[in-house]
KENU-288506 format. One record per residue: residue in three letters; y, z, x of N, C-alpha, C in turn. Coordinates in steps of 0.1 Angstrom, whole numbers, plus 5000, padded with zeros to 4 digits. Layout:
ALAYZXYZXYZX...
This chain:
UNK426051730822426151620812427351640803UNK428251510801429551570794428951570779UNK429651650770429651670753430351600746UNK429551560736431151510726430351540712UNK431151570708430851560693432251530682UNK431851430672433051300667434451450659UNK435151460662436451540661436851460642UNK435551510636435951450620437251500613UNK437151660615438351670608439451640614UNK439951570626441451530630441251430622UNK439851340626440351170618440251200604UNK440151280597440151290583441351340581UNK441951400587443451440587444551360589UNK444251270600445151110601445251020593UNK443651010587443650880574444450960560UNK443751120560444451130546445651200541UNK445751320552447251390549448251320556UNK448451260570449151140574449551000569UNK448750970567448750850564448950780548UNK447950870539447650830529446550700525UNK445650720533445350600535444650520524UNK444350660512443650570501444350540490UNK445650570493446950490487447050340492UNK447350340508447050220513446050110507UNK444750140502443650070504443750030487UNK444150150480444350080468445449980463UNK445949970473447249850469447149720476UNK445449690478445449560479443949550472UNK443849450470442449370465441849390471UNK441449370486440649340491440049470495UNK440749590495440549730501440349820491UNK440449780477441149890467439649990464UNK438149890469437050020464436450090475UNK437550100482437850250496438150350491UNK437750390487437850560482438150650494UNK438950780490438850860501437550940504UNK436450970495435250990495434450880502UNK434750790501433850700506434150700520UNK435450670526435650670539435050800543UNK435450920540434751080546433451060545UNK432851000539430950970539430650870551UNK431550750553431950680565431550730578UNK432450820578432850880592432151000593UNK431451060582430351160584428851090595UNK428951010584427350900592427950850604UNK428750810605428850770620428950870629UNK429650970628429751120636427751130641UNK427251140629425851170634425051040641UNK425250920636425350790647425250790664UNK426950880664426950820679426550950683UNK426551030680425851150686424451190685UNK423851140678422151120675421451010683UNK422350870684421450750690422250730701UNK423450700701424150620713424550750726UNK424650830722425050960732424150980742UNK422551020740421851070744421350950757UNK422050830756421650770764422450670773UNK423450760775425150750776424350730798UNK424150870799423850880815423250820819UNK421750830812420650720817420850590816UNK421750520811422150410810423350330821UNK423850430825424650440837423750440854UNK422650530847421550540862420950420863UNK420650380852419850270853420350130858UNK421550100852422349970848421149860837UNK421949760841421649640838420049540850UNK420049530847419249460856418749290856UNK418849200867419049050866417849000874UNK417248900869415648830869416048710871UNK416048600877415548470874416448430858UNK417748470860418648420846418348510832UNK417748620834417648700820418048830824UNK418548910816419249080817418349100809UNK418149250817417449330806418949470806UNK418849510790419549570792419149760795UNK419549880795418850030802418150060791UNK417050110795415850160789416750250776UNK416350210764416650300746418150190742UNK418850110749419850010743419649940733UNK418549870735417449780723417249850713UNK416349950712416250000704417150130694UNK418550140701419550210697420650110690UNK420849950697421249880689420549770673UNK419249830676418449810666419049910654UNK419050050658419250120650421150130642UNK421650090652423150050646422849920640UNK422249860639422049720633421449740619UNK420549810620420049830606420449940595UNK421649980600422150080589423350020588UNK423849910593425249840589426149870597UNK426049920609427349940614427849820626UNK427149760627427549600633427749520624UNK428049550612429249490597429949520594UNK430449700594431549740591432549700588UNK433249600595434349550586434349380588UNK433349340588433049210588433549150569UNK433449000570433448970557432348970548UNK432849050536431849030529430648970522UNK431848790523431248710520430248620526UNK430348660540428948630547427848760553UNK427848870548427048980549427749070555UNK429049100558429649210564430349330551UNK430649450560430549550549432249540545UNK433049480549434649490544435649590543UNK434949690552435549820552437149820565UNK437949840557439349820565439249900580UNK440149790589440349800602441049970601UNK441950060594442350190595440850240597UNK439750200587438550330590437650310604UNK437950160609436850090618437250140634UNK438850150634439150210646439050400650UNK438550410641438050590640436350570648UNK435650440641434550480641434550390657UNK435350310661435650260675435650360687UNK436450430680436950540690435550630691UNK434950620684433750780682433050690691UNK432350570692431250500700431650470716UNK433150430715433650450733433550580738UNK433450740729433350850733431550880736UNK431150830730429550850732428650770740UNK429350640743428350620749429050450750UNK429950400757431550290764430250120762UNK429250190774428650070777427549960765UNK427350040755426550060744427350000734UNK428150060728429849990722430149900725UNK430149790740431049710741430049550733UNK428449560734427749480729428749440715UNK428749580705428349520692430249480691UNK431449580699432849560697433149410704UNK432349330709432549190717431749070704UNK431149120697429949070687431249060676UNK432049180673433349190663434349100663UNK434549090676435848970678435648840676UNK434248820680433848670680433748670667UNK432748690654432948720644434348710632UNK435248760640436548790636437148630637UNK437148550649437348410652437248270646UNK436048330644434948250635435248280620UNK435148360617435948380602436848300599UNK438448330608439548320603439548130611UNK438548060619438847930627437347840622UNK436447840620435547820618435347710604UNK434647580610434247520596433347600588UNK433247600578432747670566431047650573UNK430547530577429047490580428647580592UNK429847610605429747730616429147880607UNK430347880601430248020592428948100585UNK428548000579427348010571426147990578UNK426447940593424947920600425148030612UNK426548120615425848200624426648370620UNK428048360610427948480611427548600600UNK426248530594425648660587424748700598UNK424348620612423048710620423648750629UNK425248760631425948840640426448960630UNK426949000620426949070613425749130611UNK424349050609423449170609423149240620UNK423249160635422749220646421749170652UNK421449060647420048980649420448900663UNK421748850665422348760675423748880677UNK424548810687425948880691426448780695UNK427648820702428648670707429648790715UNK430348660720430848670734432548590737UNK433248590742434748560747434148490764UNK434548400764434648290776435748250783UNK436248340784437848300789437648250809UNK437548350811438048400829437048300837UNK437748250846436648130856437248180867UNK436348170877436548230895437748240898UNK438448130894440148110900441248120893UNK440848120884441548130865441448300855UNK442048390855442248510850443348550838UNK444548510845445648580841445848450832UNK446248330845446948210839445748120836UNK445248140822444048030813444447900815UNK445947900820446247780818445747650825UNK444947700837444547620849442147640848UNK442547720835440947690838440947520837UNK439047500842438647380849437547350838UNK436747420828435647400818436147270812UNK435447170809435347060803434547030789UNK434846960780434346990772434646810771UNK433246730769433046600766432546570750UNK433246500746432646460729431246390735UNK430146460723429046370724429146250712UNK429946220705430046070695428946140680UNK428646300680427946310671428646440666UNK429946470668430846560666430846710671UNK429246680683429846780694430546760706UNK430146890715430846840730429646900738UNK430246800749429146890759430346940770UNK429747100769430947170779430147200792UNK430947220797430647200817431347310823UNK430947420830432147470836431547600841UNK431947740848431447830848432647950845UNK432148040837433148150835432348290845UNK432948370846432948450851433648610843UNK432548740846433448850841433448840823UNK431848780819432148770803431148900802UNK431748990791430649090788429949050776UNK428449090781427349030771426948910770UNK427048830777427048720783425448700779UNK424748740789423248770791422348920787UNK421948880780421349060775419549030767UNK419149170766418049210756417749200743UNK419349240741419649300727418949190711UNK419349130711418949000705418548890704UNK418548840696417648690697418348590704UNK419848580701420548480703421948510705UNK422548450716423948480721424948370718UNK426248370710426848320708427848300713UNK428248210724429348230731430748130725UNK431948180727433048130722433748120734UNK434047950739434247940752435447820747UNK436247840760437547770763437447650771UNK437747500768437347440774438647310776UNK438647210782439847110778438646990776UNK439346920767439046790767439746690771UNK438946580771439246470779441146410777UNK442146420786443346390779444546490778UNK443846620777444346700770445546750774UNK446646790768448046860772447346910789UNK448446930798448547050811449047160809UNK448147290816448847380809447747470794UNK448347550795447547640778448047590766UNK448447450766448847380756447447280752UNK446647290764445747160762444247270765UNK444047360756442947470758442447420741UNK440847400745440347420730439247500731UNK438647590718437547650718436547590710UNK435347610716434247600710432547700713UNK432647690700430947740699429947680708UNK429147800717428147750725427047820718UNK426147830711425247910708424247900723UNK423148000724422148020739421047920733UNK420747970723419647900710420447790701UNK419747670701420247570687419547670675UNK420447600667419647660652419247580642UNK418247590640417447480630418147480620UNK417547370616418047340598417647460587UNK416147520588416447640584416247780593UNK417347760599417847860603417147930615UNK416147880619414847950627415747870641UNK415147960654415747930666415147810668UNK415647730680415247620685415247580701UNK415347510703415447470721416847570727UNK416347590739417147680747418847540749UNK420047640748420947530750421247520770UNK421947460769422147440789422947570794UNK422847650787423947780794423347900799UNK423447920808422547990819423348130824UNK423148230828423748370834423348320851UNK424148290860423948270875423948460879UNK424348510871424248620883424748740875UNK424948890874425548990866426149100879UNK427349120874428049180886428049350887UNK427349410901427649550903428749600906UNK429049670893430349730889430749920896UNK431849930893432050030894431250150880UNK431750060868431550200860430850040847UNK430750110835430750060822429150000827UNK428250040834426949970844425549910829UNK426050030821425249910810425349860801UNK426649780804427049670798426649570810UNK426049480805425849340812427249310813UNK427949270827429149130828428349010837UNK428648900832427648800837428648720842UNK428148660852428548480855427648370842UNK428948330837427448210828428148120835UNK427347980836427347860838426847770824UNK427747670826427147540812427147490821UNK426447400816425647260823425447150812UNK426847130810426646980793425947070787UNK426047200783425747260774426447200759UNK425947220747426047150736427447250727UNK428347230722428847340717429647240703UNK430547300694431147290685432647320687UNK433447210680434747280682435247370669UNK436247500674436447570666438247600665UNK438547540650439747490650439747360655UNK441647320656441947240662441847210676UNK441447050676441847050689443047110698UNK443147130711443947210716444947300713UNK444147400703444547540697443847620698UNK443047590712442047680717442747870721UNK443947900723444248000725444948050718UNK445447970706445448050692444748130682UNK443448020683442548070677441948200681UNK441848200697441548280707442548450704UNK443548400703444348500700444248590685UNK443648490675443548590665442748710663UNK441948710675441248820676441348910688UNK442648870696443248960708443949030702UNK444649070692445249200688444549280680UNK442549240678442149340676441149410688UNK440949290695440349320709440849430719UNK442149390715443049490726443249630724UNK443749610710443149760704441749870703UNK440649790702439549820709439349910723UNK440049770731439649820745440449940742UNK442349960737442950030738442050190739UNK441250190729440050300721439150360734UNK439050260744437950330752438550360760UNK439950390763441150490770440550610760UNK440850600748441650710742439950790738UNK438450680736437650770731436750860749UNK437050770754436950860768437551010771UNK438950970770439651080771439151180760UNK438851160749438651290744437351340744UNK436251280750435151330757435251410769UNK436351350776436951470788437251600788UNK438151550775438751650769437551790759UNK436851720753435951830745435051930758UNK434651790767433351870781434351970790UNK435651920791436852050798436852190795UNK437052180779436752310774436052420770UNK434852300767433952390771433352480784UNK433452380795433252440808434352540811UNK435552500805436552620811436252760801UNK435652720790435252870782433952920790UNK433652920797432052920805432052970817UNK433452930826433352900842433853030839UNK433653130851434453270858434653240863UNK436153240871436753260880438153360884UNK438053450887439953500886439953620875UNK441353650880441253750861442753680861UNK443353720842443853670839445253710844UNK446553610848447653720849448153810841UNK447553810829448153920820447354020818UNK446354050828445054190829443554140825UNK443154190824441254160820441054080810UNK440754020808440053910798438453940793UNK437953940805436253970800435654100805UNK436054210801435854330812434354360814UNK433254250809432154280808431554200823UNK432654140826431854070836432654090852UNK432454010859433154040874434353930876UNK434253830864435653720865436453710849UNK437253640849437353610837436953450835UNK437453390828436753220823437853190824UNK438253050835439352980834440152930826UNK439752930814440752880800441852960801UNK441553130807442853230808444153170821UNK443953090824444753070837445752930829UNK446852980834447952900832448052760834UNK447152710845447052570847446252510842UNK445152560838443952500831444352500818UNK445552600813445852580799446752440803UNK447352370809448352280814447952200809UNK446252160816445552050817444952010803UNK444752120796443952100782444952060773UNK445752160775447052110764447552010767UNK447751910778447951770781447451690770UNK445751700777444751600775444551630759UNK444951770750444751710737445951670726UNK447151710736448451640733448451520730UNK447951420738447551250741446551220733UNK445651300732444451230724445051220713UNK445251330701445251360690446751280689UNK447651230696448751140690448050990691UNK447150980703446750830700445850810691UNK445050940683444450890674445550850664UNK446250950658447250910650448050740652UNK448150710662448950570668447550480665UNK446450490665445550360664445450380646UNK444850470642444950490628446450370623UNK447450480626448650330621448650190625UNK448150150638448050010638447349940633UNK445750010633444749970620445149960604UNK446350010603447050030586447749900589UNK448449900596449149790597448449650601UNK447449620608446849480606445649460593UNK445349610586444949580572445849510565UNK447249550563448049550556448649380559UNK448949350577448849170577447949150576UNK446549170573445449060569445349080552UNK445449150543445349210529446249220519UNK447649220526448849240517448949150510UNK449249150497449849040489451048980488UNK451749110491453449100493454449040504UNK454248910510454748850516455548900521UNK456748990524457449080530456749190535UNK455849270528455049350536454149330548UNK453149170543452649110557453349110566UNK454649010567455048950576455949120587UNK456349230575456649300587455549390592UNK454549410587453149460594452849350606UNK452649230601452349130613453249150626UNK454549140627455449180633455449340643UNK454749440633455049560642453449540645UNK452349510646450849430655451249390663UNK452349290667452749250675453449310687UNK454449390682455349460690454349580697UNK453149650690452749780692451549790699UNK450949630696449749650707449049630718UNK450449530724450749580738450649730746UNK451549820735451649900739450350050734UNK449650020725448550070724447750050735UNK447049930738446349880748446649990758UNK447649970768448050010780448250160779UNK449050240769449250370764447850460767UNK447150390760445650440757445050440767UNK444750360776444050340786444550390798UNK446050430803446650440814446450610807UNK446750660796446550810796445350850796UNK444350760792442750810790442050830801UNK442550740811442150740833442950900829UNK444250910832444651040833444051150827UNK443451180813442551240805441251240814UNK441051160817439851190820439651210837UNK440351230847440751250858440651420855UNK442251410844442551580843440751660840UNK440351640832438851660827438551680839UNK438151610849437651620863437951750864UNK439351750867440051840880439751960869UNK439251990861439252130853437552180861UNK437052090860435452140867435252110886UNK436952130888436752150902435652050912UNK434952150918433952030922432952010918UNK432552070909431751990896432051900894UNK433551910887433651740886433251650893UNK433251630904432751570916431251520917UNK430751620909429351600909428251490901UNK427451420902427351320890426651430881UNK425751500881424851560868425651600857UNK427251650860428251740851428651630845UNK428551450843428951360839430251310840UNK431251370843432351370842433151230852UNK432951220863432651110871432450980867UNK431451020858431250910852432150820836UNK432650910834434250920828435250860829UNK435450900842436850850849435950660852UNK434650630859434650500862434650440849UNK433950460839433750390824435250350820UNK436250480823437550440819438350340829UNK438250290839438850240847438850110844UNK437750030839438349910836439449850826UNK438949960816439849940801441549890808UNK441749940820443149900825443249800827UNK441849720830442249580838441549460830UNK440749500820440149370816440749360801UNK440949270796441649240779442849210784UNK442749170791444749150799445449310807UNK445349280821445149390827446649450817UNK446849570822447849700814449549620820UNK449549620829450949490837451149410828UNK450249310823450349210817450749210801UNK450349370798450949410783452049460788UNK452749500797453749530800454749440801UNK454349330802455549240804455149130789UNK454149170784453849090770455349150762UNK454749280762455849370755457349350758UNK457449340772459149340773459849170774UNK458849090774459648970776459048910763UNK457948940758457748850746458348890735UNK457849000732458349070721459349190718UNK460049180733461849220730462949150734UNK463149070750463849030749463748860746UNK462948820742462848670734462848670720UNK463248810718463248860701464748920699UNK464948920714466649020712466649180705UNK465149260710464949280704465049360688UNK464649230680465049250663463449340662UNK462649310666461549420663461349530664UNK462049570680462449730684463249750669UNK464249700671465149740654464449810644UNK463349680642462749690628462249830630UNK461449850636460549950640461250130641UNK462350110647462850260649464150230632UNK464150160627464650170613463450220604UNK462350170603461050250597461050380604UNK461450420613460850600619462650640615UNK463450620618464750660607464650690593UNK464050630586463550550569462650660567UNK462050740575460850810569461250960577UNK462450970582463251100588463951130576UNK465151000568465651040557464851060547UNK463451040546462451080534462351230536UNK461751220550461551420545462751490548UNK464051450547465151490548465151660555UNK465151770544465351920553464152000558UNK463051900556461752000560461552110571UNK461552210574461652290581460752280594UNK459952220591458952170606459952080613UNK460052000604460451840613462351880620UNK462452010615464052070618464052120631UNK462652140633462652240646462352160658UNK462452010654461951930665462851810660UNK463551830651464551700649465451640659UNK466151760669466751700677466251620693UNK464951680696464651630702464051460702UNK463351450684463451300679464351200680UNK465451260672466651210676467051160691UNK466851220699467551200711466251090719UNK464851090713464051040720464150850714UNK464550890703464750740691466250680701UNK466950760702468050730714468150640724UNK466750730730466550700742466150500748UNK464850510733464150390733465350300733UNK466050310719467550250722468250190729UNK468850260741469350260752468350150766UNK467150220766466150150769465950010767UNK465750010758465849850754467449760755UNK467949830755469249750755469649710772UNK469249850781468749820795468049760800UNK467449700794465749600796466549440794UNK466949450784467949310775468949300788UNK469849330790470849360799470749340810UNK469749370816469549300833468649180833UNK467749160817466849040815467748920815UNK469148940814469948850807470648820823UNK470648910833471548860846470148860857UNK469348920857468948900866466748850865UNK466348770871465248700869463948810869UNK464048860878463248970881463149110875UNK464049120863463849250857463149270847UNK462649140841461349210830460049230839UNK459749200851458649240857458949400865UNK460249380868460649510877460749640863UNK460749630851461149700847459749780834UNK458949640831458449600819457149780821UNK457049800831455749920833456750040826UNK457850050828458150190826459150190813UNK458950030809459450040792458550080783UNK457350030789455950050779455950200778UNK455750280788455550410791456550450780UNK457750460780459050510775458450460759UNK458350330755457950310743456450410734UNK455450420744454450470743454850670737UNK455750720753456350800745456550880733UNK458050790733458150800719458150750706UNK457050710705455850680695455250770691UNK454650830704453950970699454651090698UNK456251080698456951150694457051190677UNK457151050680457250970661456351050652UNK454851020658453551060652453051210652UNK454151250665453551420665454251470655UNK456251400649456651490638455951460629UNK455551370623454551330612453451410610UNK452751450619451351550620451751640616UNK452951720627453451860622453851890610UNK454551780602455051800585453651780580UNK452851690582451551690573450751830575UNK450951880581450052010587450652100579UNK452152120578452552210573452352230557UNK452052410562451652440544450352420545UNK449552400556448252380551447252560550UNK448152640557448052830557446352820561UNK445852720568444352770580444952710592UNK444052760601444152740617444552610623UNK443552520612444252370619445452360616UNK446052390607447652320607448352420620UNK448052550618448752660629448652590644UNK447352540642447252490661447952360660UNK447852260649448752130649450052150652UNK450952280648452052280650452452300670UNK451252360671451752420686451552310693UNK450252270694450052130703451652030699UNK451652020687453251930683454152010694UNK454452110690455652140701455652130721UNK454152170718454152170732454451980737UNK453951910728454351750732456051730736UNK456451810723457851790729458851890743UNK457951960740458452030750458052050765UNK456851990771456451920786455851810785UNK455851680774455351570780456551460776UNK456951470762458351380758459451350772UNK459451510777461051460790460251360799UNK459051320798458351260811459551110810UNK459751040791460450960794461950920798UNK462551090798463851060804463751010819UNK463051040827462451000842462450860845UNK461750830834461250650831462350580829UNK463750590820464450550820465550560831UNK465550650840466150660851465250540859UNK464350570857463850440869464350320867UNK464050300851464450140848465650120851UNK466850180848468250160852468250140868UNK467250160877467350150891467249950894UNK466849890882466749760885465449670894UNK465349600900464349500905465149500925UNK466049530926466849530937466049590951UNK465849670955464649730963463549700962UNK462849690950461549650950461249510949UNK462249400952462349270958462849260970UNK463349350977464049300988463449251000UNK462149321002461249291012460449131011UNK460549071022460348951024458648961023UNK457948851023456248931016455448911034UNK455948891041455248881055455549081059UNK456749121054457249241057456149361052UNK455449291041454549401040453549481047
């Protein structure tokens, strides 16, 4: 069975010696009674949270799955009563609004405690993190009479909600879904249509499911110009507030999956189901979008909280396993092997997998500063360039996190040999949980070319700018520090690189049609990079001076980043300079 237990003091080290975070929190209103005590009490209870309720039933929840009846899910035996128990201590409010029963605790502290529930237990998490987004929607799109009638019982946990995007033939391009949505003359609609691939769709968990579905109306633009959303609730809701008649929306079927098995994904069907519109008409994927850059970030989390469950169950098996003696003479002379942690490649694999973790925690921490800061800031110049690097960064979070967390959790594998292989060592189960994170939220390609055609070369990129002028800006802050000296030149040369990169990206986007798709996977990579270049000098200087073990090992792991995983993106950039030319040339019958 794999282990985890929540890695408090890295995230207490990212919020407070990195970041500053209760500096952050006090320079807005809305955050300012975040104390740094309060967040460390935070992330204390949640540590015992997902390791007390959601953990223990991480496997059996996988054995079991989901199970489908005559249109109802039940969800694996202890889900109900474990989301009962996150429901009634607040943590399905955490950063909900206040003003309808949520706890208002900033997105910097909520993606720590994100990360800790995709580590303990992926399938369990995705209920109440699909319940957040919707919530999030509804907030920021919602008539005030929506608001007040459903999101304090989604905040408490009494109800959840749901994203209705994807229909049989419709995925990538929304543009062509077929859901209809008829005015009934009493200022609803009746929507019609079937989606497919919604998680939570159909479940145990609660009384009432809240679905937020994409629909066109009669007339409407062609195209994702003519997309509106609206509220389907499962249950009407009375005038006071008590459930009512079942609405027309039905679960046709729940799909056996590879991995993530108890999480319900359902087929729902409407049938002139009854719904509400939310927002404007046909600004259904705006509204929709306001809560894709924290969705994405999310999913980004169950790359990165995977991987470091890989990563903790690796090392301990490798302090455990005998095998070999060490090449530098005996290690355990008490026994007949030594323990693979002494072997050169196993140290490879560990020092990889906690290289990546421990900078992506650092990387989600700042993106969560930074969409506190666009949703909170007062200073109109500070939003709009926080809003701006959300934009540019989490594309590349998403995909970063997820594409290394498969590899984290792969490597994990290959450390328990054929154990890993085995289901009871859990680890298997790891790698399938992590596998979709790549493909569902907008498969990882798709932020790949988000990133290089949206938001660099349709920006020329002035964002890339913005962004490596902030990691310049905060090089000349710690000016001679002695840590950041011993890795300065490699920064330099990696800040360079991105550079260069991008200007290669711009440059063939500009002559030739096919190079933001030919190129857009191995910008991301290269961006991703050196990010965590960015983030690992920043650790190393915050560590420094700290004269205990964690700063001593912060420095090494830092070095070792730069010194076997950083050159990965000189490689990347050699590819990109190779262009779209070969890998279009073949006619598609040739394949």
């Amino acid at each position: 069975m794999a282990v985890y237990k929540a890695p408090l003091d890295d995230m207490r080290f990212v919020l407070n010696d990195v970041f500053a975070a209760e500096q952050v929190w006090a320079s807005m209103p809305a955050t300012a009674e975040v104390t740094r005590d309060l967040a460390d009490a935070v992330l204390e209870e949640a540590g015992k949270m997902v390791e007390g309720v959601m953990l223990p039933i991480n496997r059996s929840g996988d054995e079991e799955g989901c199970q489908w009846q005559d249109g109802e899910v039940t969800a694996p035996a202890g889900f109900k009563q474990a989301f009962r128990t996150m429901a009634e201590n607040g943590w399905t409010a955490l950063s909900g609004n206040p003003q309808y029963g949520g706890q208002g605790m900033p997105k910097m502290l909520a993606v720590l405690f994100e990360e800790m529930m995709h580590s303990a237990n992926t399938s369990l998490a995705l209920y109440s993190l699909l319940s957040n987004g919707a919530s999030l929607c509804l907030d920021a799109h919602a008539t005030e009479e929506l608001k007040q009638t459903y999101l304090p019982n989604i905040y408490a946990g009494e109800w959840s909600g749901t994203m209705c995007l994807t229909e049989p033939h419709s995925g990538t391009d929304l543009g062509i879904i077929r859901t209809k949505a008829e005015p009934n003359g009493d200022g609803s609609f009746a929507i019609s249509g079937t989606k497919i691939f919604i998680t939570g769709g159909e479940h145990d968990l609660v009384s009432n499911i809240v679905h937020l579905v994409l629909a066109k109306l009669p007339g409407a633009p062609s195209g994702s110009k003519g997309i509106s959303l609206f509220l389907v609730p499962k249950f009407f809701v009375n005038e006071d507030g008590s459930l009512g008649e079942r609405n027309g929306v039905a679960c046709g079927s729940i799909e056996h999956k590879m991995g993530i098995k108890g999480s319900a994904t359902c087929v729902m069907n409407f049938d002139s189901a009854k719904g509400w519109l939310v927002g404007e008409e046909n600004q259904g994927l705006a509204c929709m979008f306001t809560m894709m850059n924290y969705e994405r970030v999310s999913i980004g989390l169950q790359g990165l909280g995977l991987g470091e469950t890989s990563y903790q169950s690796a090392v301990e098996y490798a302090r455990e396993r005998l095998q070999g003696r060490s090449a530098t003479g005996v290690q355990n002379p008490n026994g007949n092997a030594d323990p693979i942690i002494v072997h050169g490649d196993v140290r490879r694999m560990l020092m990889n997998m906690r290289a990546l973790n421990e900078a992506g925690r650092a990387l989600s921490a700042y993106l969560g500063m930074q969409l506190d800061l666009a949703k909170y800031s007062e200073d109109d110049a500070q939003r709009a360039a926080a809003e701006d690097r959300v934009a540019l960064l989490t594309p590349v979070a998403k995909a970063f996190f997820t594409d290394r967390g498969l590899d984290n959790c792969i490597t994990g594998q290959q450390v328990f040999g054929g154990h890993g292989f085995i289901r009871e060592w859990g680890m298997e189960q790891l790698v399938r949980d992590a596998r979709i994170a790549q493909i569902y939220e907008g498969t990882n390609g798709i932020q790949a070319l988000d990133l290089a055609g949206r938001k660099v070369t349709r920006n020329q990129g002035k964002s890339v700018q913005a962004f490596l002028s902030e990691v310049r800006l905060w090089l000349e802050q710690e000016g001679d520090n002695a840590v950041l000296a011993s890795v300065r030149a490699e920064l330099d040369a990696a800040l360079a690189l991105l550079a260069e990169a991008t200007g290669t990206l711009m440059d063939q986007a500009g002559r030739d049609p096919n190079a933001v798709n030919a190129l857009a996977v191995e910008y991301l990579d290269i961006f991703g990079y050196v990010t965590y270049a960015w983030l690992w000098a920043r650790m190393m200087v915050a560590a420094d001076g700290r004269g205990d073990s964690f700063g001593a090992n912060k420095q090494v792991v830092g070095r070792y980043f730069f010194e076997r995983l950083l050159p990965r993106a000189q490689s990347l950039l050699t590819q990109m300079k190779a262009g779209s030319a070969t890998m279009m040339e073949l006619d598609a019958d040739q394949f």
